[in-house]
C-alpha positions as CSV (number, residue, x, y, z in Angstrom):
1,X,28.3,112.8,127.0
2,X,25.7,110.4,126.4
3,X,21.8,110.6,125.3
4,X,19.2,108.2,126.6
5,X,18.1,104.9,125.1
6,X,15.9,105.3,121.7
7,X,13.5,102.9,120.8
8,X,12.4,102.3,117.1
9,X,10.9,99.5,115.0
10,X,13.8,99.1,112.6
11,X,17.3,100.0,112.5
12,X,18.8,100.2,109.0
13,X,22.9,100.3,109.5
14,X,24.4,102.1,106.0
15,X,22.7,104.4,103.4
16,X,23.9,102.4,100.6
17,X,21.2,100.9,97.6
18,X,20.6,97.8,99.9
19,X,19.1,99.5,102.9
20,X,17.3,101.9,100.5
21,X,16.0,99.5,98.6
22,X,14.5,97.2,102.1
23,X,13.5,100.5,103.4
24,X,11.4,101.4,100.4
25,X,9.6,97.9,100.4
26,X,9.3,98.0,104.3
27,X,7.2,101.7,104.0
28,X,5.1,100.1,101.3
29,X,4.3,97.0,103.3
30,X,4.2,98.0,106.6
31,X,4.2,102.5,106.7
32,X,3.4,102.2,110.3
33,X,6.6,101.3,111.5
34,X,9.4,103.6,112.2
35,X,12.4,103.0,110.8
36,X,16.1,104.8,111.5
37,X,19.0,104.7,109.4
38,X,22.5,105.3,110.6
39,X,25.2,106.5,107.6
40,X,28.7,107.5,108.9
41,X,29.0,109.4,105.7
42,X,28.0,112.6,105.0
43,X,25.5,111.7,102.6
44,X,23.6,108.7,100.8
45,X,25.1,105.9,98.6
46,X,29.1,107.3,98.3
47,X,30.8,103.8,98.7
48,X,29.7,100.6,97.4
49,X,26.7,102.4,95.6
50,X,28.3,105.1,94.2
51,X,28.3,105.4,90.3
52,X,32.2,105.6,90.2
53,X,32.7,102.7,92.5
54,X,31.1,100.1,90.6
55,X,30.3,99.5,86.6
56,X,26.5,100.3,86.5
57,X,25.9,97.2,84.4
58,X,22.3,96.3,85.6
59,X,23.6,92.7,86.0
60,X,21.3,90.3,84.1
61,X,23.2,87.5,82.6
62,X,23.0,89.0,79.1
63,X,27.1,89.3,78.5
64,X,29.0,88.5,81.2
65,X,30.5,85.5,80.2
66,X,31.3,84.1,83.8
67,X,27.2,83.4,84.6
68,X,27.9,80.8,81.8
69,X,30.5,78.0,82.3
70,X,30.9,74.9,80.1
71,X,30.2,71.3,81.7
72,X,32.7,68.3,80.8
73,X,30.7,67.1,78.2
74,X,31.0,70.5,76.6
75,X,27.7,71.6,76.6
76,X,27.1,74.9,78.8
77,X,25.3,75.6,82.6
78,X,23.0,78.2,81.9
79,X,21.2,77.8,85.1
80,X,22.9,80.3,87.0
81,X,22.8,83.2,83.9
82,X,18.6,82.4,84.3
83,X,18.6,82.9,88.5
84,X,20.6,86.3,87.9
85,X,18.4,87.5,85.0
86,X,15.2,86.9,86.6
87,X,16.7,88.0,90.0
88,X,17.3,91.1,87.9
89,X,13.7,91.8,86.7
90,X,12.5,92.0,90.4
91,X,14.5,94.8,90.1
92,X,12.9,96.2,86.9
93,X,9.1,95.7,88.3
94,X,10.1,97.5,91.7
95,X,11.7,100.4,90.1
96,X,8.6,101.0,87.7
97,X,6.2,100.3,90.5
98,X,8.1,103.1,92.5
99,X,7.8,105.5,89.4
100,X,4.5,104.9,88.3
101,X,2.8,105.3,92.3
102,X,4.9,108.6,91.7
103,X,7.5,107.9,94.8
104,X,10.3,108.4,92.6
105,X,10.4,110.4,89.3
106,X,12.8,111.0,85.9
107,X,13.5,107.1,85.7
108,X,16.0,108.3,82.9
109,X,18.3,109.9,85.6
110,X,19.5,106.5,87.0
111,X,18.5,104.0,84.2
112,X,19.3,104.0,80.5
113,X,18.8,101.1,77.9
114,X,22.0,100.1,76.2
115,X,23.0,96.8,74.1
116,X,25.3,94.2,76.1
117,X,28.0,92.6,74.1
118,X,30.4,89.4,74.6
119,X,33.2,89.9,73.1
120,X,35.5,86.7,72.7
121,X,38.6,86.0,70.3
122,X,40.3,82.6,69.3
123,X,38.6,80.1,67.7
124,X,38.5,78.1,71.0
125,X,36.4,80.8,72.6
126,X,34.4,81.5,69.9
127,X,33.2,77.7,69.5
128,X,31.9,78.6,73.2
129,X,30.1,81.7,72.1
130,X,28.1,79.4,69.8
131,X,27.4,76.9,72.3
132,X,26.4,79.8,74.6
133,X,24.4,82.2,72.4
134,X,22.5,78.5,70.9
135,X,21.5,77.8,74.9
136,X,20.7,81.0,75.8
137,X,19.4,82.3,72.4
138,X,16.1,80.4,72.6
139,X,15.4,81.3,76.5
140,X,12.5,83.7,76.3
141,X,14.7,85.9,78.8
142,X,17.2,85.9,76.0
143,X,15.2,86.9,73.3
144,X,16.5,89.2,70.8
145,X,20.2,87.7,71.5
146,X,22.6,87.9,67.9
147,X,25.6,86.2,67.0
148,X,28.0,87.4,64.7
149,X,31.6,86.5,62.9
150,X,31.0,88.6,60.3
151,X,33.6,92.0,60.0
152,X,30.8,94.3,58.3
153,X,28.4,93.4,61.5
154,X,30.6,93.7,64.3
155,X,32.2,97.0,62.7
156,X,28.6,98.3,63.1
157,X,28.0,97.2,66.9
158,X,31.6,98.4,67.8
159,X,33.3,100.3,65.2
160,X,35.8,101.9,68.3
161,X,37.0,98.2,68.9
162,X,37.2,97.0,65.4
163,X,39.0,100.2,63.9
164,X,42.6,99.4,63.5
165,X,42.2,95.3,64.1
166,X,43.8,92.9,62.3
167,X,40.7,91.5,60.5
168,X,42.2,88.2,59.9
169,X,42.1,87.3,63.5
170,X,39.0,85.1,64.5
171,X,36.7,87.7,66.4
172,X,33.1,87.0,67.0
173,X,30.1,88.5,69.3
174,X,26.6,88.0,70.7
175,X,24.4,91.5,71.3
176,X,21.3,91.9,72.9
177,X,19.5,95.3,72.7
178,X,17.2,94.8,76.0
179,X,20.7,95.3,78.5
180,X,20.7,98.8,80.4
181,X,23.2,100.9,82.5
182,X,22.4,101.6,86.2
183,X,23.6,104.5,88.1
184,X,23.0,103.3,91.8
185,X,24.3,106.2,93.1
186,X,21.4,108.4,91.6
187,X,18.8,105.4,92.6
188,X,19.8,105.5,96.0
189,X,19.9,109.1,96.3
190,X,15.9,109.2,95.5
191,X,15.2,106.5,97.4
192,X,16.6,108.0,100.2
193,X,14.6,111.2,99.2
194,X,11.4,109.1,99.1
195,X,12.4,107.9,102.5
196,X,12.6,111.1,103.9
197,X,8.9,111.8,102.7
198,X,7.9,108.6,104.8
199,X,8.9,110.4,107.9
200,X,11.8,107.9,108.0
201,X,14.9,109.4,110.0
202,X,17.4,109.3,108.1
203,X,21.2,110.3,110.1
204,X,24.4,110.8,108.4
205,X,27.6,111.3,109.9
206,X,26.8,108.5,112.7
207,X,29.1,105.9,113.0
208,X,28.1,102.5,114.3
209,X,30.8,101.8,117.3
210,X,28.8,98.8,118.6
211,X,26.1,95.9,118.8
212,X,24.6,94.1,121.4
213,X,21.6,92.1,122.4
214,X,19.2,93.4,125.6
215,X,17.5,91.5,128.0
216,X,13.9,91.5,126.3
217,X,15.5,90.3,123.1
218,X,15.7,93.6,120.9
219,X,19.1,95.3,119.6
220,X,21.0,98.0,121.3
221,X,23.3,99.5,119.0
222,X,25.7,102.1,120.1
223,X,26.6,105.2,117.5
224,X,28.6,108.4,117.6
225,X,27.5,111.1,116.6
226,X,30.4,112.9,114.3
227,X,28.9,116.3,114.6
228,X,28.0,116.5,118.3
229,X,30.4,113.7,119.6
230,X,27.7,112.4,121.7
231,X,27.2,108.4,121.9
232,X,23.7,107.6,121.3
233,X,21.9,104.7,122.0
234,X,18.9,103.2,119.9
235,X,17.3,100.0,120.3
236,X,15.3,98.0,118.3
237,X,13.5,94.4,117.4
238,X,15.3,94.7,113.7
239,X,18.4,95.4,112.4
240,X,19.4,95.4,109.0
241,X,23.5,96.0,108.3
242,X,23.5,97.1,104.6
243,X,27.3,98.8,105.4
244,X,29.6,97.6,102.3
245,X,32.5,96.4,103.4
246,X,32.2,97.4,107.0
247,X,28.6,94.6,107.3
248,X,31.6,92.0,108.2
249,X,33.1,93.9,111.3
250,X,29.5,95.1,112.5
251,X,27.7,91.7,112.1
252,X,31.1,90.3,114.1
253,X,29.7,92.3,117.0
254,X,26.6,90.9,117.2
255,X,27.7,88.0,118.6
256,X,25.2,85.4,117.1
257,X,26.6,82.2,115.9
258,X,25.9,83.1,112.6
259,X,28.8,85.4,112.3
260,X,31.3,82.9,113.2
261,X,33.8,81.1,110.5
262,X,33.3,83.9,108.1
263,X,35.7,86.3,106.8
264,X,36.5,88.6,104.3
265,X,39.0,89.1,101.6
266,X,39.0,92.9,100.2
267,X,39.3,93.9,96.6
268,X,39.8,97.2,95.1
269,X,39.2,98.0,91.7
270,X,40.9,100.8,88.9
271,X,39.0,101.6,85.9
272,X,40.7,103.5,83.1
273,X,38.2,106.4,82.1
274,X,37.9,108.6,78.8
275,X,38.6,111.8,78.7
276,X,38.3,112.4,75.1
277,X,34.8,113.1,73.9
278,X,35.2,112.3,70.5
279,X,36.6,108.4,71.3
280,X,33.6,108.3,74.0
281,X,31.2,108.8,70.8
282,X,32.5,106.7,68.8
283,X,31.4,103.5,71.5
284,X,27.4,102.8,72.5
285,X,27.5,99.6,74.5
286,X,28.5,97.4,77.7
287,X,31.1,94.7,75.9
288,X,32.5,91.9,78.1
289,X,35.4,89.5,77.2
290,X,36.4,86.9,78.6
291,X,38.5,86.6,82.3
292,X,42.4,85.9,81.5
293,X,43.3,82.3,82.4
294,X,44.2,82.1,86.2
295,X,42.1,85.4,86.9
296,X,39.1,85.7,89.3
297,X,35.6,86.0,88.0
298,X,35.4,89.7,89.1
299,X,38.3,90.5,87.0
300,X,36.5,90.2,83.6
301,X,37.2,92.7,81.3
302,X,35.0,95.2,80.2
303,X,34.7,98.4,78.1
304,X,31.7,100.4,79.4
305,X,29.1,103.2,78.2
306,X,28.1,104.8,81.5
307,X,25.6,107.6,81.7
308,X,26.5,109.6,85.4
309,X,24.7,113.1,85.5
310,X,23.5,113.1,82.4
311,X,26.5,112.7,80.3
312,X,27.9,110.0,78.2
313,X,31.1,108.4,79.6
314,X,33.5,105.7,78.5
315,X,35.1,103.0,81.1
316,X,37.5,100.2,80.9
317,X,38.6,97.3,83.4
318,X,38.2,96.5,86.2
319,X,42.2,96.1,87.1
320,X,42.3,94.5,91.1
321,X,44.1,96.1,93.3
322,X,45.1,95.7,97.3
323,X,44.1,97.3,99.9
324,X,43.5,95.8,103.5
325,X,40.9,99.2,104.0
326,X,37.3,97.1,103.9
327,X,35.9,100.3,102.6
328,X,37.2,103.5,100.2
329,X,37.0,105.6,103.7
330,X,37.8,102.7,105.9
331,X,41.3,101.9,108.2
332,X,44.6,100.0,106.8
333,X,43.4,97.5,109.8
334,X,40.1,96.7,109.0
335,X,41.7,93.7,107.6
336,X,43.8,92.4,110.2
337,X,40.9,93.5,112.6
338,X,38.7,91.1,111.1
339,X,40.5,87.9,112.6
340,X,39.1,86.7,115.0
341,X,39.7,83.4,116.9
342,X,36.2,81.8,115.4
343,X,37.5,82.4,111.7
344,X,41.2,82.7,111.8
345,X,41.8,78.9,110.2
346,X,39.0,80.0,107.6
347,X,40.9,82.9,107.2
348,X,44.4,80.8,106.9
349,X,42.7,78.0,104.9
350,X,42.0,80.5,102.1
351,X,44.9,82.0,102.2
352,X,46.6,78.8,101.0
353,X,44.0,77.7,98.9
354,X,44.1,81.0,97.0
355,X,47.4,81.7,96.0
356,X,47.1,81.8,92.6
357,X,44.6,84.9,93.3
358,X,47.0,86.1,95.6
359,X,49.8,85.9,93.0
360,X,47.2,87.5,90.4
361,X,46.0,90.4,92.7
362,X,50.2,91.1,93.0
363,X,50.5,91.3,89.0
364,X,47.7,93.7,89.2
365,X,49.0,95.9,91.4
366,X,52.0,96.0,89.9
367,X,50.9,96.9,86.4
368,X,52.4,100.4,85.1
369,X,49.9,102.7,83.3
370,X,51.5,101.8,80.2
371,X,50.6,98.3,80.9
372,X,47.2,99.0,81.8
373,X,47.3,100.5,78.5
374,X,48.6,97.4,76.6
375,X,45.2,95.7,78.1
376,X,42.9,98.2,77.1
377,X,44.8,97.7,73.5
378,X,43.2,94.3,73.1
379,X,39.7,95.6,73.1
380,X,40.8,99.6,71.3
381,X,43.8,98.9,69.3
382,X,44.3,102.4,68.7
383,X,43.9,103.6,72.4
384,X,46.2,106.9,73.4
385,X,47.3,107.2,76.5
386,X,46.6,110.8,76.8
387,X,43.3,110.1,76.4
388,X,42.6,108.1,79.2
389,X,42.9,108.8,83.3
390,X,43.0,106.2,86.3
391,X,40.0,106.2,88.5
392,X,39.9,104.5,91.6
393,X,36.7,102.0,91.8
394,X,34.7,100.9,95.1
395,X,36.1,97.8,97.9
396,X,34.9,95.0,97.6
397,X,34.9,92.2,100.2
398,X,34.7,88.8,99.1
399,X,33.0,86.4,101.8
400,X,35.3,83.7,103.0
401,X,33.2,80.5,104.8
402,X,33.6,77.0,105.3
403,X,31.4,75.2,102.9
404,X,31.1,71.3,101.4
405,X,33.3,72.1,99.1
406,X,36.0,72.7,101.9
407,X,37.5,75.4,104.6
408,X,38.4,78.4,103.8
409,X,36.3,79.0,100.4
410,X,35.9,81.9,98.6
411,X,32.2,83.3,97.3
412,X,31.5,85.3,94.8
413,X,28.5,86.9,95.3
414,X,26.3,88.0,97.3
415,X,24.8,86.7,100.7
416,X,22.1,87.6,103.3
417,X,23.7,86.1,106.9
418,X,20.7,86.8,109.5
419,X,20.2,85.6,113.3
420,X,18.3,82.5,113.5
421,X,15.8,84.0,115.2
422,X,15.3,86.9,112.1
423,X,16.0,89.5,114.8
424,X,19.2,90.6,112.4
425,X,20.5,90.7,108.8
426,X,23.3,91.2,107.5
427,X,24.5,91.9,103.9
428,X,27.6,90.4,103.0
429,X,29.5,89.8,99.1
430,X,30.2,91.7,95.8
431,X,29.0,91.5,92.6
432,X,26.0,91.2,91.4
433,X,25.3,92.6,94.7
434,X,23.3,96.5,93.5
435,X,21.9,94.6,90.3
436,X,19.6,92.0,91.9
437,X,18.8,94.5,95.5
438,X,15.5,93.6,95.3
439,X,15.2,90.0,95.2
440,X,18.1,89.5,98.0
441,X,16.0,92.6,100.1
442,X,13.0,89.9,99.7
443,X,15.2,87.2,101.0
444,X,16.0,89.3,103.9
445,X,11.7,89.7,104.3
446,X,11.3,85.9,104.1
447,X,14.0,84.9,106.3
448,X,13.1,88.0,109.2
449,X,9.4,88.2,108.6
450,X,7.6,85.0,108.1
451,X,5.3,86.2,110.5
452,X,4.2,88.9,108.1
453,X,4.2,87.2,104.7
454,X,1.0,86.0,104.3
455,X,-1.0,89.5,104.7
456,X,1.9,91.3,103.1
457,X,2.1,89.0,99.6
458,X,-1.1,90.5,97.8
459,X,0.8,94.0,98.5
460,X,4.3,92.4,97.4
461,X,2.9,91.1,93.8
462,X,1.2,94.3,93.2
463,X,4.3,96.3,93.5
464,X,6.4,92.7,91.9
465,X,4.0,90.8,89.5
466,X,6.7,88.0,89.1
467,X,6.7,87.5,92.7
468,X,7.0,83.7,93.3
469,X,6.5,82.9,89.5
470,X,9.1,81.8,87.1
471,X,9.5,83.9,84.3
472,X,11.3,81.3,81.8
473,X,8.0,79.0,82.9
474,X,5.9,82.0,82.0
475,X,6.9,83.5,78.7
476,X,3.8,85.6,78.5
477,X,4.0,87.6,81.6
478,X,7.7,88.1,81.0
479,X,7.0,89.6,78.2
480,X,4.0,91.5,79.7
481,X,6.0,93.0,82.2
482,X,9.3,93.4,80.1
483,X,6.7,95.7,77.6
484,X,5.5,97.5,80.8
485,X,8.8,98.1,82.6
486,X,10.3,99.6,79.2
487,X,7.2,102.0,78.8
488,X,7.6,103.2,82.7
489,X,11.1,103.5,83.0
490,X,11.5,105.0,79.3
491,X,13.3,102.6,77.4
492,X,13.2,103.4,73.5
493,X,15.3,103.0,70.6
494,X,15.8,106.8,70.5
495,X,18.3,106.7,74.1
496,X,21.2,106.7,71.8
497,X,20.0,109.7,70.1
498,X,19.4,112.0,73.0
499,X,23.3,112.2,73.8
500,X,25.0,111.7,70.3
């Protein structure tokens, strides 16, 4: 059986936090238009978005030690820790917009403040702590950044990780107090409930089989209904794929040239997670070390507070793992289905330039618990076993494309891929991917709707203030809106308090 053709203004493909998020700003800036969203789940933000499928670190440069790297003349590239943070804060300002024009409440339900700590040991590493926190400390964005050697003050910031250390060992850390843990999941389960307030049709358990252009220039996409097991047709002059893992195979239908000579290289991720209340108090922060030598950026290690419904939770890893499935619920062949002849030397090329990821992703996956264990060790010496389960984290699917630097390259990140003619966007990357929604949903509004800017900007800086402004440039509205953000989304000293 098959229904007739559907017409619509916009077409959003995946309920994750990206389609959310552009559907949110797209019913601010233009509520007129009717916009359809096609999930083949059974509900909103369960893959990528999902609290257990990522680390809820509301990605702003402030410890992750990879958004830092030292230049041959030893002093260190902080340009790229800047772009994320500030990338980050368009995230803040929409967020409190969103609260305060009461379209989402109980901010505290999906955002909590909590220090964010490098962690480094060795005094080779620790010399480019210093270096780091010197470069970064003075940034206005970076305000409120500490160093520390000292035994006394790290065994306040992170008595779990200090107890049973050999204190002669040279340990040293930077903290910042203004760093915060995200629960996408929960954010992109009220967006989607604001959504549905704004008449926007929102249908799960429809599974995009197809993607095609029409005659007058608009998208047909083809979806089956899982309930029914009718195929339904919907057009539209927009599509946005926001799909996780499964944007790559969708935008390969499209067709445009765009899509060609790009593939994808899926990650999955294990986190070790607490089971033992008391350890879980005994920790209040995000810490990051420092990636092994040889391992990918993604692989950084990190021992997490997470807040996920309301309750206090302790994480550790992430450890890589293989699967060829491009998402938790996808097929052992998505993999092998994404060859195609456009991108199979990009594919091939990567493959050889990679191997030492390869070989590291093979270690990984055949690390025994008790290994696992020995890891977590170097951040809680005194870790138990028993204390601590596996849990299986989201796919990721690294973006392979030819680039200057060569065929065949991997990305880390995140990238917006859209039809030259802006008809079609498609989301594409990992991390810092949920952390910086906002900004790359603008990017998708710049690039599609140039037609549209100018009358919707004065709307777009009232919900963003730091819309087209540098914040580092502008110290005093950073610190306007930093002040303003806290207040809204209820940052306070006390958050600690509420769950010891």
């Amino acid at each position: 059986m098959s229904s007739v053709q559907k017409k619509t203004d916009v077409i959003l493909i995946g309920a994750g936090v990206m389609s959310a998020t552009l559907g949110s700003l797209l019913k601010e800036l233009a509520p007129e238009w009717e916009i359809k969203v096609f999930e083949k789940l059974p509900s909103a933000g369960e893959e990528s978005s999902n609290e257990w499928n990522n680390a809820g670190t509301g990605h702003a440069a402030l410890c992750e030690l990879n958004y830092t790297s030292e230049k041959p003349d030893g002093s260190i590239d902080v340009s790229k820790a800047i772009k994320i943070n500030e990338q980050f804060q368009l995230s803040m300002q929409f967020w409190s917009y969103l609260v305060k024009s009461n379209l989402i409440q109980n901010p505290q339900d999906f955002i909590m403040s909590l220090p964010h700590i490098s962690l480094v040991q060795g005094e080779q590493n620790i010399e480019f702590l210093k270096k780091r926190f010197k470069a970064l400390s003075t940034n206005p964005l970076f305000q409120g950044m500490q160093f520390s050697q000292d035994t006394e003050k790290l065994i306040e910031w992170f008595p779990l990780i200090m107890e049973g250390r050999n204190l002669n060992e040279p340990i040293a850390a930077t903290k910042i107090d203004s760093g915060t843990d995200v629960n996408f999941g929960a954010l992109t389960r009220m967006l989607f409930e604001h959504l549905k307030t704004e008449k926007v049709e929102v249908n799960y358990k429809h599974s995009v089989k197809n993607i095609k252009r029409t005659s007058d220039g608009s998208w047909e996409v083809k979806v089956h209904n899982m309930d029914s097991g009718e195929t339904e047709y919907h057009s539209s002059r927009f599509v946005f794929i926001g799909a996780g893992g499964a944007s790559l195979p969708i935008l390969q239908k499209t067709g445009i040239p765009e899509s060609k000579h790009i593939g994808g290289f899926p990650v999955s991720g294990l986190f070790l997670v607490c089971n033992n209340p008391e350890v879980v108090e005994q920790h209040h922060a995000k810490v990051y070390g420092k990636a092994k030598v040889g391992a990918p950026p993604m692989s950084v290690p990190h021992l997490d507070t997470r807040f996920i419904d309301n309750k206090k939770s302790l994480l550790f890893g992430p450890f890589a793992g293989f699967s060829p499935k491009f998402l938790k619920t996808g097929s052992n062949l998505d993999l092998i289905g994404s060859v195609k002849p456009n991108n199979l030397l990009t594919m091939l090329a990567a493959g050889a330039k990679e191997m030492s990821l390869t070989k590291y992703l093979i270690q990984q996956v055949l690390l025994s618990n008790e290994k696992r264990m020995d890891e977590l060790r170097e951040f809680i010496p005194n870790a138990k076993s028993k204390d601590w389960d596996i849990v299986v984290a989201g796919q990721r699917v690294q973006v392979i494309k030819d680039t200057p630097a060569g065929k065949g390259t991997l990305q880390f990140g995140t990238e917006v891929v859209s039809a030259a003619d802006g008809s079609i966007a498609a989301l594409l990357g990992a991390s810092p991917g949920a952390s910086t929604a906002v900004h790359v949903m603008l990017e998708v509004l710049e690039k599609c709707f140039p037609q549209h800017l100018n009358e919707w900007k004065p709307k777009i800086k009232e919900m963003i203030p730091s819309y087209g402004v540098s914040l580092v440039e502008n110290p005093e509205l950073f610190q306007e809106i930093h002040a303003s953000n806290a207040e809204t989304l209820g940052f306070s000293e006390k958050d600690e308090l509420i769950y010891s």
